[in-house]
Legacy VTK file of the C-alpha trace (Angstrom):
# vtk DataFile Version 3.0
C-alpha trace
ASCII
DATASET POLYDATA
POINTS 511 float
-68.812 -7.985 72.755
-65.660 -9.199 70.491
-68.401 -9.579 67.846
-69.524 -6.002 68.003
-65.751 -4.694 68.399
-64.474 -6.368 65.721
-65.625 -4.158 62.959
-65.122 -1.159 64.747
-61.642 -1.904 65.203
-60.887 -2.163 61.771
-59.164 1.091 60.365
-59.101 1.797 56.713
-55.338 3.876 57.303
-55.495 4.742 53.290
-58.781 6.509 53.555
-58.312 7.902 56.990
-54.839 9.050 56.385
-54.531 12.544 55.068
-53.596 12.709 51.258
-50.305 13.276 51.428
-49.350 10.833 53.685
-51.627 8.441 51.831
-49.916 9.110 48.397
-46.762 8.648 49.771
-47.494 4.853 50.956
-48.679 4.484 47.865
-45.325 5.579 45.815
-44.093 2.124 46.964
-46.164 0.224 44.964
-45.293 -0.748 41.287
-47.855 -0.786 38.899
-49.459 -3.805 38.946
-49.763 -3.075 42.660
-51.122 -0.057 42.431
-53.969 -1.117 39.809
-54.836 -3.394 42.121
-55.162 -0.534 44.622
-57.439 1.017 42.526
-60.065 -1.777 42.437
-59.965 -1.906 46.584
-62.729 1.326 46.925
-63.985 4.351 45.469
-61.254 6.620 48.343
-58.212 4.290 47.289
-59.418 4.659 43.829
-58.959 8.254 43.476
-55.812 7.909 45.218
-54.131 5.209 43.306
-55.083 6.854 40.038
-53.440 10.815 41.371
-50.661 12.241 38.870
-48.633 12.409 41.106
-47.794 8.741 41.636
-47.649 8.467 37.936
-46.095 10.897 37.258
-43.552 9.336 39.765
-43.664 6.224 37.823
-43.504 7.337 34.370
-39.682 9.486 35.205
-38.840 6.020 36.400
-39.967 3.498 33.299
-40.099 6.033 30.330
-36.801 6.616 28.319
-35.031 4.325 30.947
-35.095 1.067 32.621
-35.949 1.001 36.289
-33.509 -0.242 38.815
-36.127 -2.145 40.605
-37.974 -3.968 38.203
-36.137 -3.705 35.286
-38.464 -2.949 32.742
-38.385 0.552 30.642
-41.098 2.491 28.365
-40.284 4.198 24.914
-40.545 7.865 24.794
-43.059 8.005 22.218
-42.401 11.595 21.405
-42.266 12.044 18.078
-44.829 9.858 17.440
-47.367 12.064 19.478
-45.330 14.921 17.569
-46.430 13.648 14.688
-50.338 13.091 15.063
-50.957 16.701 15.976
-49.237 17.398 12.707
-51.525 15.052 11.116
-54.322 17.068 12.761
-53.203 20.009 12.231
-53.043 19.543 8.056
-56.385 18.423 8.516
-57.735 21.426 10.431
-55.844 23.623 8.104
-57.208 21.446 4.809
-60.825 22.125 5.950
-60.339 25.823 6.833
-58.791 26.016 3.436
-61.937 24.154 1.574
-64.049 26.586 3.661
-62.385 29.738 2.314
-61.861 28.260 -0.863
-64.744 30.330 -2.539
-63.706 33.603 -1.494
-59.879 33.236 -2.758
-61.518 32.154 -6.285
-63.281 35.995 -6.296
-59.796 37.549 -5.737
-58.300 35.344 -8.143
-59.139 38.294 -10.833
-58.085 40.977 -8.858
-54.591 39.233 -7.750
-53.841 37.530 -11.448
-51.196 39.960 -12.194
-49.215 39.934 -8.835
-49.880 36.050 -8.751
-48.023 35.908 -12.361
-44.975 38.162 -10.647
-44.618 35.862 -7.664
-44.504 32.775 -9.558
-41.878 34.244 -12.229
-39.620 35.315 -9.453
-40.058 31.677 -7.506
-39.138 29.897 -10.565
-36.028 31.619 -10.817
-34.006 29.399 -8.851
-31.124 27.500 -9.975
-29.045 24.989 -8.599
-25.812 26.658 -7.844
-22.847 23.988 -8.344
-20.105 24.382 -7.015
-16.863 22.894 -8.125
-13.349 23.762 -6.073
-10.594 24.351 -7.951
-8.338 21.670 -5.383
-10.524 18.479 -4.399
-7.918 18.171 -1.939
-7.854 21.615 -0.058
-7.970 22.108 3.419
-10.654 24.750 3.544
-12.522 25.538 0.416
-15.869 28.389 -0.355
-19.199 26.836 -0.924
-22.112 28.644 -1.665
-24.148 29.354 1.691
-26.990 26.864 1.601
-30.946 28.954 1.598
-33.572 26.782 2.022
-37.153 28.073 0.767
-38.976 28.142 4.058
-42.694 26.579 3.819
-44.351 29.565 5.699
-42.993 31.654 2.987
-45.083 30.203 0.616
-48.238 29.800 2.827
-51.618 31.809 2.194
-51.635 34.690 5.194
-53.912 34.889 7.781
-55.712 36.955 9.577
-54.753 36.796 13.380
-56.763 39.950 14.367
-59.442 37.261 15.475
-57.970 34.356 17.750
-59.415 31.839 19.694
-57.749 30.820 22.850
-56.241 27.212 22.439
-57.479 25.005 24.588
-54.762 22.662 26.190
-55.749 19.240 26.630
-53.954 17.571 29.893
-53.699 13.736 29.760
-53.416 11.811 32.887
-50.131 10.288 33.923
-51.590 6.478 34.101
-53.302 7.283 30.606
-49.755 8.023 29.214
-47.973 4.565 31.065
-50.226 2.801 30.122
-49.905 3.100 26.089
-46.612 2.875 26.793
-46.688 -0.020 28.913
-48.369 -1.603 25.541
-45.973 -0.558 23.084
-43.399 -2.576 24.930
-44.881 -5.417 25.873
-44.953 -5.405 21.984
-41.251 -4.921 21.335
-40.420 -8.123 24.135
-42.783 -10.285 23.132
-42.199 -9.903 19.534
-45.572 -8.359 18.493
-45.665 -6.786 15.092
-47.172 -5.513 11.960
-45.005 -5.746 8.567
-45.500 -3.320 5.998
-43.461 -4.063 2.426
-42.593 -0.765 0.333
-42.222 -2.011 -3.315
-40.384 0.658 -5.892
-36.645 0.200 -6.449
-35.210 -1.893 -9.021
-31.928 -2.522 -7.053
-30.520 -2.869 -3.467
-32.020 -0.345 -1.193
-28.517 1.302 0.643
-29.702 4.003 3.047
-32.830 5.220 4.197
-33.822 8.289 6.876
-37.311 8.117 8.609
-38.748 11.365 10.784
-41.295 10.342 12.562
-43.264 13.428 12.881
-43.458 14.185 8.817
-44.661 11.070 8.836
-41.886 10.644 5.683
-39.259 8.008 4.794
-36.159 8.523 2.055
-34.670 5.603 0.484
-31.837 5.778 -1.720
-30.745 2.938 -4.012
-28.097 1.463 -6.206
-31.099 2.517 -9.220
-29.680 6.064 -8.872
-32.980 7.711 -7.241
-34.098 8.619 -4.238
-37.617 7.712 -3.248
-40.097 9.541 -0.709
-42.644 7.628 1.137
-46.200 8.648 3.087
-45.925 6.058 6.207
-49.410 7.173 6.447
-50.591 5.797 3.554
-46.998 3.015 2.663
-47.344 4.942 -1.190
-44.235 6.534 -2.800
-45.445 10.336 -3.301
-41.614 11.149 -5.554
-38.987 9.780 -7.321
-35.608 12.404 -7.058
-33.279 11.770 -9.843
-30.555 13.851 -10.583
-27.784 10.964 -9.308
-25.659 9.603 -12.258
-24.260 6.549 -10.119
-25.733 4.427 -7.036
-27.256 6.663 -3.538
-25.338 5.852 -0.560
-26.693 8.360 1.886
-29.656 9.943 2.523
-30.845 11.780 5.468
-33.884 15.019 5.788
-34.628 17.204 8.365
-37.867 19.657 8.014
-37.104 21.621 4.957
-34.482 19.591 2.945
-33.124 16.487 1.716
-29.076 15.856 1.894
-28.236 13.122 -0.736
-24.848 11.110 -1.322
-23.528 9.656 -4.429
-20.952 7.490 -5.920
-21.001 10.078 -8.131
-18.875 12.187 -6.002
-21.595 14.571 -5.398
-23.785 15.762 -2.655
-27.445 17.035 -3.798
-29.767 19.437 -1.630
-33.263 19.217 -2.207
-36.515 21.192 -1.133
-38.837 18.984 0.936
-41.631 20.758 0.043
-41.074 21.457 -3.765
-38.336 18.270 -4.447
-36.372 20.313 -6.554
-32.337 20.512 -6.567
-31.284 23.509 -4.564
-27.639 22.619 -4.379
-25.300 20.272 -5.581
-22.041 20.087 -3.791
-18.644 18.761 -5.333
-15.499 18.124 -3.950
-14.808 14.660 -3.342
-11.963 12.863 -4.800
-13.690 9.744 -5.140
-17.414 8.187 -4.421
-19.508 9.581 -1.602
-20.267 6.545 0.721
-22.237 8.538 3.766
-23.357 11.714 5.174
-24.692 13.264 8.249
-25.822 16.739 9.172
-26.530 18.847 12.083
-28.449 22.086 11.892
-26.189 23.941 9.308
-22.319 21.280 9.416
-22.513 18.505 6.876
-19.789 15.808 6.986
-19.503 13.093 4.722
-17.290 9.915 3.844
-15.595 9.425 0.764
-13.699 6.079 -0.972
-10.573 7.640 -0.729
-10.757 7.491 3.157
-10.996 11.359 3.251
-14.090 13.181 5.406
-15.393 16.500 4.381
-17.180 18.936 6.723
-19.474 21.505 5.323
-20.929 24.465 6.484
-23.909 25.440 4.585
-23.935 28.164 6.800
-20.655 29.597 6.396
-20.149 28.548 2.780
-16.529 27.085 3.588
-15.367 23.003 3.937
-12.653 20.964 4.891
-11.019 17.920 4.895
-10.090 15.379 7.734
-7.670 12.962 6.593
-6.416 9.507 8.859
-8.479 6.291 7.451
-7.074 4.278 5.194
-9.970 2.604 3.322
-13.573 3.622 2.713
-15.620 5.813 5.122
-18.269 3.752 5.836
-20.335 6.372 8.119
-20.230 9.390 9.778
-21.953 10.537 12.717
-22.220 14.330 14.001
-22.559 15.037 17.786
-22.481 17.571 20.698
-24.200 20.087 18.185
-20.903 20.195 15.379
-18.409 19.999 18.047
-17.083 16.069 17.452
-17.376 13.422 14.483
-17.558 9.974 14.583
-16.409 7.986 11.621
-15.963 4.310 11.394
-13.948 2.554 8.638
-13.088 -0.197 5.801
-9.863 0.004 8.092
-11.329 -1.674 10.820
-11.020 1.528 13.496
-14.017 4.411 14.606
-12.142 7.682 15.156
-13.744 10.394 17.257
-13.058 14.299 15.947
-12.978 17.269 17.123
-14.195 19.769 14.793
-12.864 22.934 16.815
-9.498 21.728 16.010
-9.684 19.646 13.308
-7.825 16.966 15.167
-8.430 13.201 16.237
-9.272 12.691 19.903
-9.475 8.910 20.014
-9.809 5.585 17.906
-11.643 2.938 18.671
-9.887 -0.641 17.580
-11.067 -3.939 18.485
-12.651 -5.396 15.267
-11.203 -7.799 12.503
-13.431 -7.032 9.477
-14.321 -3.997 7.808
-16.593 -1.835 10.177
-19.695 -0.781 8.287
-22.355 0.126 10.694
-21.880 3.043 13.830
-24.329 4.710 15.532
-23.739 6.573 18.481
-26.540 7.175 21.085
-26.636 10.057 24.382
-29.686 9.133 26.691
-30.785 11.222 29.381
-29.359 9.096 32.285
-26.043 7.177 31.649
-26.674 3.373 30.615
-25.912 0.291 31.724
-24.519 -2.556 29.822
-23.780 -6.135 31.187
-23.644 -4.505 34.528
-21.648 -1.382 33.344
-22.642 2.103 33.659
-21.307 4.400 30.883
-20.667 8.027 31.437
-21.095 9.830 28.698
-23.181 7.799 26.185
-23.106 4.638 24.185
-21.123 3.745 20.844
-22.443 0.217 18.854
-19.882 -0.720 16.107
-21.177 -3.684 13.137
-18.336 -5.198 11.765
-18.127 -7.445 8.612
-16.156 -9.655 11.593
-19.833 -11.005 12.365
-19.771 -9.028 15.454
-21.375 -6.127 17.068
-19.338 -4.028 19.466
-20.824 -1.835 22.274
-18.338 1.288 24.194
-17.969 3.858 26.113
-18.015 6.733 24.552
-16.517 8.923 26.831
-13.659 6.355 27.438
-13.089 4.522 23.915
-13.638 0.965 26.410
-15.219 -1.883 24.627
-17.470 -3.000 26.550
-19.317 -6.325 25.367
-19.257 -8.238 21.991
-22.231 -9.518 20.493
-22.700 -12.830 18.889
-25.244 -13.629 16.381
-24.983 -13.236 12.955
-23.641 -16.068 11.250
-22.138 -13.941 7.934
-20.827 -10.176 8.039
-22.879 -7.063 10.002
-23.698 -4.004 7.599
-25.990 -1.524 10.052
-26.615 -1.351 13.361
-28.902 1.000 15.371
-29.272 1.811 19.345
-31.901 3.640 21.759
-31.863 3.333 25.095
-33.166 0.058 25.626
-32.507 -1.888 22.488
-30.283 -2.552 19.779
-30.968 -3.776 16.293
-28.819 -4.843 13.549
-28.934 -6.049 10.189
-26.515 -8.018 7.921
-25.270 -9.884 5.277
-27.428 -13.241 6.668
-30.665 -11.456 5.536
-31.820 -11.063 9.579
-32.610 -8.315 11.345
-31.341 -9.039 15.202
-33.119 -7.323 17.964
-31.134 -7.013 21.296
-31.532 -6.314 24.456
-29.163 -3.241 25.454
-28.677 -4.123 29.410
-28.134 -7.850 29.299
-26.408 -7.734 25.844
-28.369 -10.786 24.747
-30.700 -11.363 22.013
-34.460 -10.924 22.205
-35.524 -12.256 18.365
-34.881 -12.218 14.992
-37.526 -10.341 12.195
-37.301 -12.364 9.441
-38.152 -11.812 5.534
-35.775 -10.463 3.307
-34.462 -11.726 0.267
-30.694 -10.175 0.489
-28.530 -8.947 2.725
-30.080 -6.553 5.156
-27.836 -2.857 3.770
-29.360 -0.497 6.281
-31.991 -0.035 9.298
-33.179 2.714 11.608
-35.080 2.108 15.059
-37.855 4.481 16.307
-39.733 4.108 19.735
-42.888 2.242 17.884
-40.760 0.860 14.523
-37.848 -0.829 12.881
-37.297 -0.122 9.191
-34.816 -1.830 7.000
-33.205 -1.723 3.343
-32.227 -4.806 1.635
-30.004 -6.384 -0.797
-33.633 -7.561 -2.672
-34.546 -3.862 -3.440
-37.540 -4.103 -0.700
-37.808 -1.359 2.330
-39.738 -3.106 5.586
-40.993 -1.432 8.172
-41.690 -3.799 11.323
-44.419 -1.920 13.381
-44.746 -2.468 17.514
-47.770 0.018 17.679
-51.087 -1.139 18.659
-53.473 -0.177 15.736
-56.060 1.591 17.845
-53.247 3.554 20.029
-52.866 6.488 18.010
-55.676 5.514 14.796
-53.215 3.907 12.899
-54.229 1.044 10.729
-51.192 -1.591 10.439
-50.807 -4.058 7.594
-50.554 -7.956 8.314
-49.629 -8.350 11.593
-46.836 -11.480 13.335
-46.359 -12.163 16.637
-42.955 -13.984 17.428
-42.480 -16.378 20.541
-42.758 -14.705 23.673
-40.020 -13.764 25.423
-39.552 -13.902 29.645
-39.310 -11.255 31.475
-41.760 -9.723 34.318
-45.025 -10.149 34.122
-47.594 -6.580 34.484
-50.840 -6.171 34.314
-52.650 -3.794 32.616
-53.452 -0.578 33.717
-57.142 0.287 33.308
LINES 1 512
511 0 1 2 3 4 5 6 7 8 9 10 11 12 13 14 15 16 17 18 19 20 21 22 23 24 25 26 27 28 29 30 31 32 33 34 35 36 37 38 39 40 41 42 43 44 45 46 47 48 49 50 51 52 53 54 55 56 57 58 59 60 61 62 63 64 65 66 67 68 69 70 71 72 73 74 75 76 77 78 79 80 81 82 83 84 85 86 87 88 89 90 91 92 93 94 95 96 97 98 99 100 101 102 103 104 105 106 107 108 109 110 111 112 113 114 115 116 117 118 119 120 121 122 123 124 125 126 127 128 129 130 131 132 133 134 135 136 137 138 139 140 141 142 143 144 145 146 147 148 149 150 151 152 153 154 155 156 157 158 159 160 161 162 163 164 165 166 167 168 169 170 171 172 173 174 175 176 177 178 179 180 181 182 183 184 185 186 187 188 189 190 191 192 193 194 195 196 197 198 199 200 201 202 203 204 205 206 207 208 209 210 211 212 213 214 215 216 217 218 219 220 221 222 223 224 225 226 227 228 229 230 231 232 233 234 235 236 237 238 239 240 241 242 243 244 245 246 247 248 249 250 251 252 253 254 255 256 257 258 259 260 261 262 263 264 265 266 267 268 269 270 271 272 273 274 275 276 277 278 279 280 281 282 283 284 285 286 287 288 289 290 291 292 293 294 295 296 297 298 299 300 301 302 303 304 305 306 307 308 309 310 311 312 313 314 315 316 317 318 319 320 321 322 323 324 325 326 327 328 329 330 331 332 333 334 335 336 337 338 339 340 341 342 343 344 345 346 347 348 349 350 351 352 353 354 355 356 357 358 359 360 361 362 363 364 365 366 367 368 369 370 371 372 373 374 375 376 377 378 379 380 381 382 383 384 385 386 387 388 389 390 391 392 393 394 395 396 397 398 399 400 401 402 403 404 405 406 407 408 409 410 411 412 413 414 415 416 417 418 419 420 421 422 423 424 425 426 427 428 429 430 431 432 433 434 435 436 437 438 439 440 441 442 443 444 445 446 447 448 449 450 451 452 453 454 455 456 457 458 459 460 461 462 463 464 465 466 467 468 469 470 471 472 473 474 475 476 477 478 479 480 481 482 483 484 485 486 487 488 489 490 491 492 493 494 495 496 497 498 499 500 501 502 503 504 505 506 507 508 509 510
């Protein structure tokens, strides 16, 4: 009789449970849990694998790291971004070969209007501007117009449209390539790409992810563009009489800095000079814009802010020594700035006044970056309202603070000779410096994961993605360290280096 009851007794309460209530046990598992969950029956199966327990997960791992287990996901945003503008080209490329016979028999018909249009697009000069006071408070610029790219695309005819069809990816799909990506970053898993071109140190560099574009500017007076798609230089901007210090593009331009005391503006699309912008007393050492305000650092200690919109600048005056960078935030509303003085001073642009400084280093600061996530972060057991601020020194040290408060909040040790850039997300931090390493560290503990190794020369300048480190050095070489599985997104990585493993908590894959 037991014989015959046992088996009847035994209740399967994830199968016989309705679904909610059955999805809600199962939002208690983590994810190794839960694959294993998955593998139990075809019922728990379906269960284990709903959206809505990944979904769950995913707002608890991705962008952040999660209170329980400790472990966060990269965002990967931009780099999605930036394959569907990699199809997209591609669509429109073949829909342009496919139409390409009919344009040539309106070629006749259109020769005259076509010579018009291209007479009138030619006519565009560079419009320099030079203020009669380098020194005034607020001084006219000419108001910055940017060719836009869909002026200059073939029209279409929408009369006919297809309805797009709007692929939905499953929750566990979308963990799970992220779940890869960092196991990459902690263990040290990599692919190195070296982009040969300058003569002399590389000084600055800007990378946009979705353009799939990086800018380098060098003490060779150009400014070079690369194709991460393909690692090949596709211009060479000249136009700079003295070394590039700053560089940074957004979708339809190109802001330059020089130690000529200039700013340039170039067109993305056509890489000519739109604008050059004088002013500066003295060598420009770094810029940053936001939408249509431009600030940059000068020798002389003095920070211009432009608006391109506007057409009008002016000056902010308090360090005593080179601006070593300059840092836009809250949309044009503050500054940051950090200093050959030693001291990072927060602006307010409204007033034109200085809010707070930041002191605590003994070297020249050369390196800032200042970093909002969505969810205040936590540092050595700290949670910071407000956002981060990470501070290389030429001290040897890198400094993390409050933003909101102007606290210091940890020092890092680890470079053995002077820090020149630093960059933060919201799990890392990487920095590069005059010992010719690039540091990678971990943003919560404040310790140090590894070291990426290779350069000849100092290391003058990095930038962090989700998926890549990239770095300028003293030996005229840009490298770009690469975390992203080759089959993830179809990308095809150069030589790849894994570094030793570090600990941490062990996952399994999800299927």
């Amino acid at each position: 009789m037991a014989t015959s009851l046992g088996p009847l007794l035994r209740i399967d309460f994830i199968a016989s449970a309705p679904a909610e209530i059955a999805i809600r046990i199962l939002q208690y598992l983590d994810a190794k849990s839960l694959c294993h969950a998955a593998q139990t029956s075809t019922a728990w199966r379906k269960l284990a694998d709903d959206d809505i327990i990944w979904h769950r997960m995913c707002e608890q791992h991705i962008d952040r790291k999660c209170k329980k287990c400790g472990w966060g996901l990269p965002l990967l945003d931009n780099k999605r971004k930036g394959a569907a503008m990699v199809r997209k080209r591609s669509r429109d490329s073949t829909n342009s070969d496919a139409s390409s016979a009919k344009k040539r028999r309106l070629v006749g018909q259109a020769s005259s209007s076509d010579g018009e249009a291209e007479a009138a697009a030619q006519v565009t000069p560079a419009t320099v501007s030079t203020p009669t006071k380098a020194a005034a408070v607020c001084e006219m610029i000419p108001p910055l117009t940017v060719p836009s790219a869909l002026s200059s695309a073939p029209a279409t005819s929408t009369a006919v449209s297809s309805p797009r069809r709007v692929f939905k990816r499953p929750w566990k799909e979308i963990y799970a390539e992220r779940l890869v990506v960092e196991r990459n970053w902690r263990s040290g898993t990599f692919s190195r790409t070296e982009l040969k071109g300058h003569t002399d140190s590389v000084m600055c560099l800007h990378y946009s992810e979705c353009q799939g574009l990086l800018v380098t500017g060098s003490y060779d007076y150009t400014i070079r563009v690369w194709n991460t798609d393909t690692m090949e230089c596709i211009k060479v901007l000249t136009g700079h009489t003295r070394c590039v210090r700053g560089v940074q593009m957004d979708d339809t331009k190109i802001v330059s800095g020089s130690m000529d005391r200039t700013l340039r503006i170039w067109n993305l699309k056509t890489f000519q000079c739109i604008r050059v912008l004088e002013g500066h007393a003295a060598g420009v050492v770094c810029l940053h814009f936001s939408d249509k305000i431009l600030a940059s650092g000068s020798v002389d200690g003095t920070i211009r802010v432009w608006n391109l919109g506007a057409g009008c600048c002016f000056t902010l005056c308090g360090h005593r020594e080179w601006v070593n960078k300059v840092q836009i935030l809250e949309g044009g509303k503050r500054l940051l700035s950090c200093s050959d003085d030693s001291t990072i001073k927060l602006w307010d642009l409204d007033t034109r006044t200085e809010l707070r400084a930041f002191t605590g280093h003994v070297g020249q600061i050369q390196g800032m970056h200042a970093f909002l996530p969505h969810s205040p972060p936590r540092v050595d057991g700290h949670t910071l309202p407000g956002g981060i601020l990470i501070s290389g020194s030429l001290d040897n040290t890198i400094k993390i603070w409050c933003l909101a408060t102007g606290v210091e909040v940890k020092t890092l040790f680890g470079h053995v000779e002077g820090v020149w850039c630093a960059a933060v997300d919201s799990l890392r931090i990487v920095s590069g410096g005059q010992d010719r390493k690039v540091i990678v560290w971990d943003i919560e503990r404040g310790q140090k994961m590894y070291e990426l190794t290779g350069h000849g020369g100092a290391v003058n300048c990095c930038q962090m993605t989700d998926t890549k480190v990239i770095t300028g050095g003293e030996d005229g070489m840009v490298r770009i360290w690469d975390f992203l599985p080759a089959d993830l997104f179809g990308t095809r990585p150069a030589a790849s280096s894994t570094l030793a493993p570090v600990s941490g908590p062990s996952i399994t894959a999800v299927e």
